[in-house]
Residue frames as qw, qx, qy, qz and C-alpha x, y, z in Angstrom:
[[0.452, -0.150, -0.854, -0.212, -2.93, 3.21, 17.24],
 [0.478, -0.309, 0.434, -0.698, -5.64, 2.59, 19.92],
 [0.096, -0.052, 0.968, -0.224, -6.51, -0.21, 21.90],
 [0.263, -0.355, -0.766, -0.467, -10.04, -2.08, 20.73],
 [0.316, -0.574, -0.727, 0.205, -11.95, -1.59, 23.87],
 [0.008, 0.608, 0.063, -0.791, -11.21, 2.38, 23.99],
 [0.157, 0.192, -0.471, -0.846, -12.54, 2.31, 20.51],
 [0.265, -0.421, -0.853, -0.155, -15.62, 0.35, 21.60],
 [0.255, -0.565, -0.411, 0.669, -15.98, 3.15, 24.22],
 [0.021, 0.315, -0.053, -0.948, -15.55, 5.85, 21.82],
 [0.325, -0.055, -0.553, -0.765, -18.27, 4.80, 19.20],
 [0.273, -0.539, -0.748, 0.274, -20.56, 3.58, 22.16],
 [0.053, -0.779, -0.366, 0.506, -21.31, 7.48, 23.23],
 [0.023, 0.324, -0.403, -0.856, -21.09, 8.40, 19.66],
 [0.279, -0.140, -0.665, -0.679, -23.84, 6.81, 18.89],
 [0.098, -0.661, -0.616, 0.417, -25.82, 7.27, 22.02],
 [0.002, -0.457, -0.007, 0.890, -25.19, 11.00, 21.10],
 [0.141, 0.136, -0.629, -0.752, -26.43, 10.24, 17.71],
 [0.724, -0.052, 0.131, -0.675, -30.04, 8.40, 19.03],
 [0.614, 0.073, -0.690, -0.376, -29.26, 5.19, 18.18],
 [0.748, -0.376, -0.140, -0.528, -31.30, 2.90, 20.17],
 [0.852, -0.502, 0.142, 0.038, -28.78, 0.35, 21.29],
 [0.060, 0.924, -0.376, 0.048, -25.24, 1.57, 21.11],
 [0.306, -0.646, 0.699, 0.017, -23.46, -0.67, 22.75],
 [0.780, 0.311, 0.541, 0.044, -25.04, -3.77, 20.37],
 [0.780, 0.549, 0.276, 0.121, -24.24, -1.83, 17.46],
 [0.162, -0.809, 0.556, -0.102, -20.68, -0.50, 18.37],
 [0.467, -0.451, 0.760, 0.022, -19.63, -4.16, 19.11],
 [0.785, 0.470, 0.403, 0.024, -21.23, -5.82, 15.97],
 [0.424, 0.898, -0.111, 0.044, -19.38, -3.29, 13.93],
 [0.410, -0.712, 0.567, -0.059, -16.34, -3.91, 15.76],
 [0.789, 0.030, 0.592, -0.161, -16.71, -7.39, 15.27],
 [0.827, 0.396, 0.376, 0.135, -16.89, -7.15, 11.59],
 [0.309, 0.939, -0.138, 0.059, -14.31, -4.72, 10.62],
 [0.123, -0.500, 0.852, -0.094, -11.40, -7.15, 12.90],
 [0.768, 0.078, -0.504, -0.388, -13.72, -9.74, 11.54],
 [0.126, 0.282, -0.824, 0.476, -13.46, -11.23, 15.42],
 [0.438, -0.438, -0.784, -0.048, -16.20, -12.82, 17.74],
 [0.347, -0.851, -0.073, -0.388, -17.61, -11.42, 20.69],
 [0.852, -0.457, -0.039, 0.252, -15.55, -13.33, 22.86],
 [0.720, 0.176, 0.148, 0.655, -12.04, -12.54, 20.82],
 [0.033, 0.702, -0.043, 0.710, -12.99, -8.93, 21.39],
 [0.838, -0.445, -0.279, -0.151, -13.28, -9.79, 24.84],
 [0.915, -0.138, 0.001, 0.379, -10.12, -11.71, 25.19],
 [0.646, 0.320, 0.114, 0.684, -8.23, -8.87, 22.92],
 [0.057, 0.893, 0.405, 0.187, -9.51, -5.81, 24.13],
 [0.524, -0.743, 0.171, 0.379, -6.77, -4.56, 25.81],
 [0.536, 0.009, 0.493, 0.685, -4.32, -5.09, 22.23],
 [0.125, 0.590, -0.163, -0.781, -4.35, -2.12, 19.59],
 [0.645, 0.614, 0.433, 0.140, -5.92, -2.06, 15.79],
 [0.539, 0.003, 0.310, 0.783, -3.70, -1.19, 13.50],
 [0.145, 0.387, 0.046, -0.910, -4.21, 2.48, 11.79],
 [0.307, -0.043, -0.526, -0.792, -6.36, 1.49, 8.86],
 [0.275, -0.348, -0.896, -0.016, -8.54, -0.56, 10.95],
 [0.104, -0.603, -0.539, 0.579, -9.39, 2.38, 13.42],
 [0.168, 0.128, -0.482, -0.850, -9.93, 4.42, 9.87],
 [0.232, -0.222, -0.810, -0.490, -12.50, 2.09, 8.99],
 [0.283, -0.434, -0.850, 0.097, -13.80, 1.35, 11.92],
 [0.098, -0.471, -0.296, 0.825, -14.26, 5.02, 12.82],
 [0.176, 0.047, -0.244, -0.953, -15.53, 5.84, 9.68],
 [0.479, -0.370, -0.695, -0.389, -18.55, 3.22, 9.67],
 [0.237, -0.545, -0.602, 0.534, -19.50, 4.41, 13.03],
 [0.012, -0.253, 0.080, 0.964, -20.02, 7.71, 11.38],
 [0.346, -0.128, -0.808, -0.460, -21.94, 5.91, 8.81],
 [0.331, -0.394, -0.856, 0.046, -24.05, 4.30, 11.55],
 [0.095, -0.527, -0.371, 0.759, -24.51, 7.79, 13.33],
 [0.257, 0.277, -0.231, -0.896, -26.22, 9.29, 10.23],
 [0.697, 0.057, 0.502, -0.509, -28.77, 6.42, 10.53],
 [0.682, 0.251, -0.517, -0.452, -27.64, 4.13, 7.94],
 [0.798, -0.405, 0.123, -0.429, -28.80, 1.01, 8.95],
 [0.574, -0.658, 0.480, -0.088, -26.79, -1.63, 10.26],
 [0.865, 0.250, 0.434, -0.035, -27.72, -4.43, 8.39],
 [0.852, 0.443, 0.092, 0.262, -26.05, -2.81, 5.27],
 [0.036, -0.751, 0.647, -0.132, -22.62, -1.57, 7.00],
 [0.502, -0.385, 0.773, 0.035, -22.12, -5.24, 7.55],
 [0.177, 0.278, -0.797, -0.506, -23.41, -6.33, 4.39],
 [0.355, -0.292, -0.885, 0.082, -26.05, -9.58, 6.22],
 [0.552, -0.270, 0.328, -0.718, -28.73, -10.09, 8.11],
 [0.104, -0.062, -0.992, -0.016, -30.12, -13.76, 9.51],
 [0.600, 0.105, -0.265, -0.748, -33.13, -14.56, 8.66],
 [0.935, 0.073, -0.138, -0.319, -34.33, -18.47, 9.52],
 [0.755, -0.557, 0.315, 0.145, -31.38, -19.16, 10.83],
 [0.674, 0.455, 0.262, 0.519, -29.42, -18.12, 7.62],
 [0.293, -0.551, 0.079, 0.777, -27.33, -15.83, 6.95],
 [0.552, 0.679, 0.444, 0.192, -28.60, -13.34, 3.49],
 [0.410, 0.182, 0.257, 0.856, -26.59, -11.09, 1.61],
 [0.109, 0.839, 0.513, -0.144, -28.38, -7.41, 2.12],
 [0.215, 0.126, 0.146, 0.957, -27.71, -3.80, 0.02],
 [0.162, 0.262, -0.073, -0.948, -29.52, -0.16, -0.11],
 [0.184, 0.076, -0.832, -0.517, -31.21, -2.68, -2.82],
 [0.516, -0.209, -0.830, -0.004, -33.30, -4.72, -0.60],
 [0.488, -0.603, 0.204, -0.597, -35.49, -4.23, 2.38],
 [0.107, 0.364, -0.866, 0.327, -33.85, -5.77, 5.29],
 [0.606, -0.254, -0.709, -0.255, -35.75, -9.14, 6.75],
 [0.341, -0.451, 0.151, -0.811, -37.58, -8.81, 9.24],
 [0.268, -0.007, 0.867, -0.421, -39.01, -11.16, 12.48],
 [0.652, 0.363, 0.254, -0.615, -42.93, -10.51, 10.81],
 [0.755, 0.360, -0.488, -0.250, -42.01, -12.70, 7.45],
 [0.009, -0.066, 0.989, -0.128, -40.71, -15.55, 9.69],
 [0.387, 0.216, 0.663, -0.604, -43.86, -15.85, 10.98],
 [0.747, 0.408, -0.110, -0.514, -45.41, -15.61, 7.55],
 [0.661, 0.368, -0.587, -0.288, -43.30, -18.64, 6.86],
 [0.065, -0.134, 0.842, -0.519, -44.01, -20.19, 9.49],
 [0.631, 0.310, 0.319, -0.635, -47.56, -20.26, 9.05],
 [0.695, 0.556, -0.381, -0.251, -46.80, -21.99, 5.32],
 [0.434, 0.311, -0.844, -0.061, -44.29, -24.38, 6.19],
 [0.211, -0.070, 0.838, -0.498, -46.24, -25.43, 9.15],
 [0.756, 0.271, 0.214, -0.556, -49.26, -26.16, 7.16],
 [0.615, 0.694, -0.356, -0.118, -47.12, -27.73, 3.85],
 [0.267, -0.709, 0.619, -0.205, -44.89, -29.81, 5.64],
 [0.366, -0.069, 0.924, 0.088, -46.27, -32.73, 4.83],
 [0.668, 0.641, 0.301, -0.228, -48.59, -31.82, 1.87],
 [0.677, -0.053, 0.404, 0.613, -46.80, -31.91, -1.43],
 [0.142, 0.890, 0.114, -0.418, -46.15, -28.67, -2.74],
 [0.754, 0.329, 0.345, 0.451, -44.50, -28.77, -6.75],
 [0.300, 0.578, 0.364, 0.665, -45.12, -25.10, -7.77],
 [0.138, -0.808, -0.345, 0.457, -44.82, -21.74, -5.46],
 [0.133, 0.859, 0.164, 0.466, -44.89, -17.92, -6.23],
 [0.458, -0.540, -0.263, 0.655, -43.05, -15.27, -4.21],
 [0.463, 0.723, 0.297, 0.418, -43.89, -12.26, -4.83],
 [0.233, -0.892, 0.193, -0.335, -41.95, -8.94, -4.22],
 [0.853, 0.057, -0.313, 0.414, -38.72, -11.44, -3.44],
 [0.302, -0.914, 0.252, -0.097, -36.37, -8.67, -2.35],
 [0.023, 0.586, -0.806, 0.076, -33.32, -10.42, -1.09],
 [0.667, 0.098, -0.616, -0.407, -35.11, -13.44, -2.13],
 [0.267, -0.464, 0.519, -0.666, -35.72, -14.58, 1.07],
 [0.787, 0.184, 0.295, -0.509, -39.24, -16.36, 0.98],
 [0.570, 0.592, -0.494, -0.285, -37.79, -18.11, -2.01],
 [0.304, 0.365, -0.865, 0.159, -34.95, -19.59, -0.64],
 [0.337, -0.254, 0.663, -0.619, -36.82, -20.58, 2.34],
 [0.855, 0.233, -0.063, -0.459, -39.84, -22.18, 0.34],
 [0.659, 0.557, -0.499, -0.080, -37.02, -24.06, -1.48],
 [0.155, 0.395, -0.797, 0.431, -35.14, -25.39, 1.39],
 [0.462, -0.003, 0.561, -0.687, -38.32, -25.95, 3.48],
 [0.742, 0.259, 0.496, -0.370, -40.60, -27.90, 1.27],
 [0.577, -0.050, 0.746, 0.327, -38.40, -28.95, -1.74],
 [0.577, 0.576, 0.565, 0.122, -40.19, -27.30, -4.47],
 [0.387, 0.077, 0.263, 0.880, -39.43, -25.30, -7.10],
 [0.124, -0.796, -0.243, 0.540, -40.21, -21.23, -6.67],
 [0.247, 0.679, 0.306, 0.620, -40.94, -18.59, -8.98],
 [0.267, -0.529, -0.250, 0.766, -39.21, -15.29, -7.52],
 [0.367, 0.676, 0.301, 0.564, -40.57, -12.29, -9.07],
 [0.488, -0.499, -0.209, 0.685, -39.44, -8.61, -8.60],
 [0.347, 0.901, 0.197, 0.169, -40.05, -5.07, -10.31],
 [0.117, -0.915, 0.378, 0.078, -36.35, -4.36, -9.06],
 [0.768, 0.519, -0.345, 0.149, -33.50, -5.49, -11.17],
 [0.078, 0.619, -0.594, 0.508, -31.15, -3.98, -8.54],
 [0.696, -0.297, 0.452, -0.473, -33.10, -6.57, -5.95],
 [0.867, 0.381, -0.318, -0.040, -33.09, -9.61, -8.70],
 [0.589, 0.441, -0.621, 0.270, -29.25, -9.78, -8.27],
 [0.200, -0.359, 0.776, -0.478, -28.92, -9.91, -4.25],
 [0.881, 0.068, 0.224, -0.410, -31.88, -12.46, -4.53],
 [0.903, 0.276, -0.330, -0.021, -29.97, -14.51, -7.29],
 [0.456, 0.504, -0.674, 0.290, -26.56, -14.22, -5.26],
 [0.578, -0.238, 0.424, -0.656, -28.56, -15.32, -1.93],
 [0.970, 0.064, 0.050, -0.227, -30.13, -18.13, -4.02],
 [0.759, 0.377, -0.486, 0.214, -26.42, -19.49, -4.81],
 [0.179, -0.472, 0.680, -0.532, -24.96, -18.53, -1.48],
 [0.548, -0.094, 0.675, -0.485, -27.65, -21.24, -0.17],
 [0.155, -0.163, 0.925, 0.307, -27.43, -23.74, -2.90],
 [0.355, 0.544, 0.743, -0.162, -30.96, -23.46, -4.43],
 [0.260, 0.467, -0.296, -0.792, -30.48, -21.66, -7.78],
 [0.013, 0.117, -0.933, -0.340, -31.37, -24.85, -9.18],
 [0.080, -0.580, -0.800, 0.130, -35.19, -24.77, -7.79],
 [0.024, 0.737, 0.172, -0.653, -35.60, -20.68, -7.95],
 [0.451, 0.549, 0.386, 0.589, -36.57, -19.32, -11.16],
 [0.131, -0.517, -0.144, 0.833, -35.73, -15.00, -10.79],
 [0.291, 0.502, 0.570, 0.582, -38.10, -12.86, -13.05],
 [0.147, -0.274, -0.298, 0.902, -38.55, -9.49, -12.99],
 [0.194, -0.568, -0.751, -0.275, -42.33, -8.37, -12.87],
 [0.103, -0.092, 0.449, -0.883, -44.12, -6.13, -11.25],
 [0.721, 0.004, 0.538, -0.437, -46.63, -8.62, -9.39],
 [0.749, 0.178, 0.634, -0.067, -48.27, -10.57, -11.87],
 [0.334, 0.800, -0.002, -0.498, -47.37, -8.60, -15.07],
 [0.168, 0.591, -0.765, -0.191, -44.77, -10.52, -16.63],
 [0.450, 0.045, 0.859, -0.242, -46.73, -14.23, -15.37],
 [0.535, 0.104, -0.551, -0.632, -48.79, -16.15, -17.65],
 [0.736, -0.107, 0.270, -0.611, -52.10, -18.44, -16.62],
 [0.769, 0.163, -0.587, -0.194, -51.07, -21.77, -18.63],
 [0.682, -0.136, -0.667, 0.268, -49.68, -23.10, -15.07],
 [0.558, -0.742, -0.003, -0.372, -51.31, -22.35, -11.79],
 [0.018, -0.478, 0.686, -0.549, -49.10, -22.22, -8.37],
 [0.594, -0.055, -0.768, 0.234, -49.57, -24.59, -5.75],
 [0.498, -0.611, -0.291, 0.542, -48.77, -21.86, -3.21],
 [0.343, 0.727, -0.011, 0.595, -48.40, -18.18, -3.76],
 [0.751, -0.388, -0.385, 0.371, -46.64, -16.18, -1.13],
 [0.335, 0.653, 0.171, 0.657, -45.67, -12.74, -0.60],
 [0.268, -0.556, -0.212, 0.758, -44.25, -9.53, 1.71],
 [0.386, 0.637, 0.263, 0.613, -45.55, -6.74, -0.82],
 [0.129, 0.195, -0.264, 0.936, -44.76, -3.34, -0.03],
 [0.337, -0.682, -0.614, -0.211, -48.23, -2.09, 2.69],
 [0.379, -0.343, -0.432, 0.742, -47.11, 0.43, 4.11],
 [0.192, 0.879, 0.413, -0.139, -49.19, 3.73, 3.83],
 [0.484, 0.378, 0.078, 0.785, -47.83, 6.51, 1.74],
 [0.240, -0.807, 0.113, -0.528, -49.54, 9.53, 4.18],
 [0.844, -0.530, 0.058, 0.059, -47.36, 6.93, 7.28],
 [0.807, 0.163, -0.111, 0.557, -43.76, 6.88, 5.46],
 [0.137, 0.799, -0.251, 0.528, -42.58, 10.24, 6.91],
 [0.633, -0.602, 0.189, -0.448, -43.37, 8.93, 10.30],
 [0.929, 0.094, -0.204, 0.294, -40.55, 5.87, 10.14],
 [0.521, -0.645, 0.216, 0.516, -37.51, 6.01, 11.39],
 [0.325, 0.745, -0.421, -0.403, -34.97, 7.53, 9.54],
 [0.151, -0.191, 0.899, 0.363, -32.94, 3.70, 8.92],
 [0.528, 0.408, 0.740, -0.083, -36.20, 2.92, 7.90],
 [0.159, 0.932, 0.141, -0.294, -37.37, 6.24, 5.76],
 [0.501, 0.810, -0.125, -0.279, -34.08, 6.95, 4.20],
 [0.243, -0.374, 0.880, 0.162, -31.88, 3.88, 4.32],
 [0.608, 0.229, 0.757, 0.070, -34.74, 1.23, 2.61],
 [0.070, -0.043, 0.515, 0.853, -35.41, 1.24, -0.58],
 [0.276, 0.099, 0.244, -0.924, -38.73, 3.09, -1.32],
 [0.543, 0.143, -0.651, -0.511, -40.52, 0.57, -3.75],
 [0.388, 0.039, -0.904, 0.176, -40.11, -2.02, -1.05],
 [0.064, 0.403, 0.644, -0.647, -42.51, -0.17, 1.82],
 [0.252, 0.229, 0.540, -0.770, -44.62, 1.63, 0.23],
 [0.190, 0.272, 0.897, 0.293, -47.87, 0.74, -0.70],
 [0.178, -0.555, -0.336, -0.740, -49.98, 3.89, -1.60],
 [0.321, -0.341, 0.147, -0.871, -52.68, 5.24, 0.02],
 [0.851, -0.365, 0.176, -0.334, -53.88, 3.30, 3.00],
 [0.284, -0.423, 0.856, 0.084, -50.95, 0.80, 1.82],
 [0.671, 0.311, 0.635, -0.223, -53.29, -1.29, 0.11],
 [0.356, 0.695, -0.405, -0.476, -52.34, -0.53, -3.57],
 [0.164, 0.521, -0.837, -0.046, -50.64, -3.93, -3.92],
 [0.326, 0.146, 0.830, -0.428, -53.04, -6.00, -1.81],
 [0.630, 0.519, 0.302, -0.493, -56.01, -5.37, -4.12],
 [0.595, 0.595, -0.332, -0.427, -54.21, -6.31, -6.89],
 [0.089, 0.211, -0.969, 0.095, -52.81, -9.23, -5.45],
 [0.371, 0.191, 0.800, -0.431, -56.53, -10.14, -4.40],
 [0.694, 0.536, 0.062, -0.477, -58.00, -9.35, -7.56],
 [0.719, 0.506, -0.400, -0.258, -55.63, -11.38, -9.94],
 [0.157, -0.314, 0.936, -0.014, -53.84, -14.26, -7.83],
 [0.717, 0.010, 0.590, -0.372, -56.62, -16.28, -8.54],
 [0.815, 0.558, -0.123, -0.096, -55.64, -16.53, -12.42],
 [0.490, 0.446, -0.714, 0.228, -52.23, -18.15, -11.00],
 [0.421, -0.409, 0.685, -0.431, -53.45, -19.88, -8.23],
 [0.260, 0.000, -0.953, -0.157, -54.52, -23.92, -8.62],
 [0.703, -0.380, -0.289, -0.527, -58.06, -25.06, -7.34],
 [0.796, -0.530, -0.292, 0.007, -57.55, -25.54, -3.86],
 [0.585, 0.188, -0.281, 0.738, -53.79, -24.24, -3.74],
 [0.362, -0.810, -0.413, 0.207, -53.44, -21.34, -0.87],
 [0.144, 0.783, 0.223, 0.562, -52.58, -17.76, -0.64],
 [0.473, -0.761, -0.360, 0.258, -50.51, -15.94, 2.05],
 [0.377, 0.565, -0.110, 0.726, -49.46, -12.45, 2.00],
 [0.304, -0.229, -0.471, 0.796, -47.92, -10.17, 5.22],
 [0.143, 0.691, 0.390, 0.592, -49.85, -7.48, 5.87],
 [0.006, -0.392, 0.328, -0.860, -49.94, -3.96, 8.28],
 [0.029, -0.215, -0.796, 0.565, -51.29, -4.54, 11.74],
 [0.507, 0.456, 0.169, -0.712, -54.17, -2.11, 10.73],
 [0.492, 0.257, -0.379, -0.740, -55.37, -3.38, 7.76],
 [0.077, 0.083, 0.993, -0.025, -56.81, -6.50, 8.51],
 [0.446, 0.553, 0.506, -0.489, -60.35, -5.19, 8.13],
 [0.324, 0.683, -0.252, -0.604, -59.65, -4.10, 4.66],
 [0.109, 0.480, -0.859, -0.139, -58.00, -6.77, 3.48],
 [0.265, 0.227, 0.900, -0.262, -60.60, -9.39, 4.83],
 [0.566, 0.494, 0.517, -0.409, -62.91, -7.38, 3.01],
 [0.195, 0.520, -0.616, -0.559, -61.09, -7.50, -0.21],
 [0.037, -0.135, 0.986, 0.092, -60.76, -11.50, 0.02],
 [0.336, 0.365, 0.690, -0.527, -64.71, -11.71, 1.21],
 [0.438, 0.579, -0.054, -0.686, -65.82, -9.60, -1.77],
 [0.273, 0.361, -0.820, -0.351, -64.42, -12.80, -4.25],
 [0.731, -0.128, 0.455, -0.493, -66.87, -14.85, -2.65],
 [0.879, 0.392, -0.129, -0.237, -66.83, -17.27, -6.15],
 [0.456, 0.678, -0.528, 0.232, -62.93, -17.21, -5.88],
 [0.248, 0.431, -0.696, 0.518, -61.82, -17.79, -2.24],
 [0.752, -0.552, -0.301, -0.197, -62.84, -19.74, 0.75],
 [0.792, -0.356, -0.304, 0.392, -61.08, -20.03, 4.16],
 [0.190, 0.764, -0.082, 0.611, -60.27, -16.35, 4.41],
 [0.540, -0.791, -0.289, 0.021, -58.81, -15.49, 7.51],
 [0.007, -0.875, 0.312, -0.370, -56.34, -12.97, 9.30],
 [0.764, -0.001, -0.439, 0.472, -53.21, -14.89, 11.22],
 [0.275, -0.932, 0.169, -0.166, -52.17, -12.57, 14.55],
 [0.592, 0.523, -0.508, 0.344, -48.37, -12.69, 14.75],
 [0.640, -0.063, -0.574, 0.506, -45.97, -13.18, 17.97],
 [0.106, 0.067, -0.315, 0.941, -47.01, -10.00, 19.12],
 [0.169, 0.478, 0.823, -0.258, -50.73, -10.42, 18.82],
 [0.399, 0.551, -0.203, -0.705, -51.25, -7.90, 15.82],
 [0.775, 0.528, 0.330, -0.105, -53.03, -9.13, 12.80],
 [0.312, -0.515, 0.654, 0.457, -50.06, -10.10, 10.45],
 [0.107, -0.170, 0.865, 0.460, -51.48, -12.63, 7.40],
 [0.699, 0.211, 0.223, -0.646, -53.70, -13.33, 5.46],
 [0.303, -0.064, 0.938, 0.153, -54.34, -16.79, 4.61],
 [0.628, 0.415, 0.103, -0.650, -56.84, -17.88, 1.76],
 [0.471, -0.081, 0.863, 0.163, -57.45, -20.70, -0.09],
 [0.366, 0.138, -0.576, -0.718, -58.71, -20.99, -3.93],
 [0.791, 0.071, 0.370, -0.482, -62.05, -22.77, -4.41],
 [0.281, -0.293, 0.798, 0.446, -62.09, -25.64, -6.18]]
């Protein structure tokens, strides 16, 4: 047997050795969840032994984590809005840049009434739940992964809002029908470039799933089709916001611009870091 804190030591400079970026954060998270203990209680205990199957596990997911699979799904979660979300291999792991896109939405919506939203490209059905919980209304999740669907639907029960989240599996609009326009449409779609995905990290590169980042050439595959046909599911006056790559805000603007009949109030949101992050757009009426 070995004492926890010499096995926080040893997978600290096993995964310095391995590149990861902050070792001793993701050594003691792992720790954490394999004696399912706090920070403190690891703290308090360090000095007591883990039994042999614990320093099995806990040695083998440090291995794991030294061959760059990402963190998020050796523990299974990630928080997100101050929630906790179920994450797999399935799902691209939530990110700081989609608060901010929902931020930007519930801080407008907050006090407008809002009956009918869209999410597209759900994933671990984030946006969804959040819509749902945030402004009360009921949310069409849609998804061209089946294997994404389910952590989205068990997300939407974990947080008590299967009852407002319809799950359909679509790729974008393809599976929608025009008889009832959205309120609100909303969306991370995949935007990364496809001549940029080598150049990720590796948890990024070969730990996400591949559907979820990229977005063709230039990234923009998805965008144009999300700017050419939300407007047959959008309501006169209802509003449009989708994440987008720090670089493509010129493109994008000139997608939205080019609808001139369709959209008004086009503009480009700059996130917490001051990089161009959203586009916002609003159906004419």
């Amino acid at each position: 047997m070995s004492r926890l804190d010499v096995l926080l030591s040893e997978a600290v400079d096993a995964l310095a050795r391995a590149g990861i970026d902050q070792p001793e954060i993701d050594a003691r998270l792992l720790l954490q969840h394999v004696t399912d203990q706090t920070r403190s209680q690891l703290v308090l205990h360090g000095h007591e032994c883990a039994d042999e199957e614990t320093v099995a596990h806990y040695r083998t997911i440090i291995q794991q984590r030294a061959q760059r699979i990402p963190l998020q799904y050796l523990i299974g979660f990630q928080e997100f809005w101050s929630l906790d979300f179920k994450v797999t291999p399935g799902v691209l792991i939530p990110r700081p840049e989609t608060e901010f896109l929902l931020e930007q939405v519930v801080r407008i919506y907050a006090d407008k009434g809002v009956c009918r939203a869209l999410d597209l490209c759900t994933g671990s059905g984030v946006i969804a739940i959040v819509l749902a919980k945030e402004l009360g209304c009921s949310v069409t999740a849609t998804d061209i992964s089946t294997a994404a669907l389910e952590i989205a639907a068990f997300n939407c029960k974990k947080h008590d809002v299967t009852h407002q989240v319809q799950l359909i599996c679509s790729d974008l609009f393809t599976a929608m029908h025009c008889g009832r326009p959205f309120d609100l449409i909303v969306s991370n779609p995949p935007y990364i470039a496809e001549e940029e995905m080598d150049r990720l990290q590796p948890e990024v590169r070969h730990g996400e799933p591949y559907l979820a980042l990229s977005g063709g050439v230039g990234g923009l595959q998805c965008l144009e089709r999300i700017a050419a046909e939300a407007v047959c599911f959008l309501r006169p006056g209802g509003r449009l916001f989708v994440e987008i790559g720090a670089d493509q805000k010129e493109a994008v603007m000139r997608m939205f611009c080019a609808n001139t009949s369709h959209y008004e109030e086009v503009k480009v949101l700059n996130d917490w870091a001051d990089r161009p992050r959203v586009l916002q757009a609003r159906r004419k009426t």
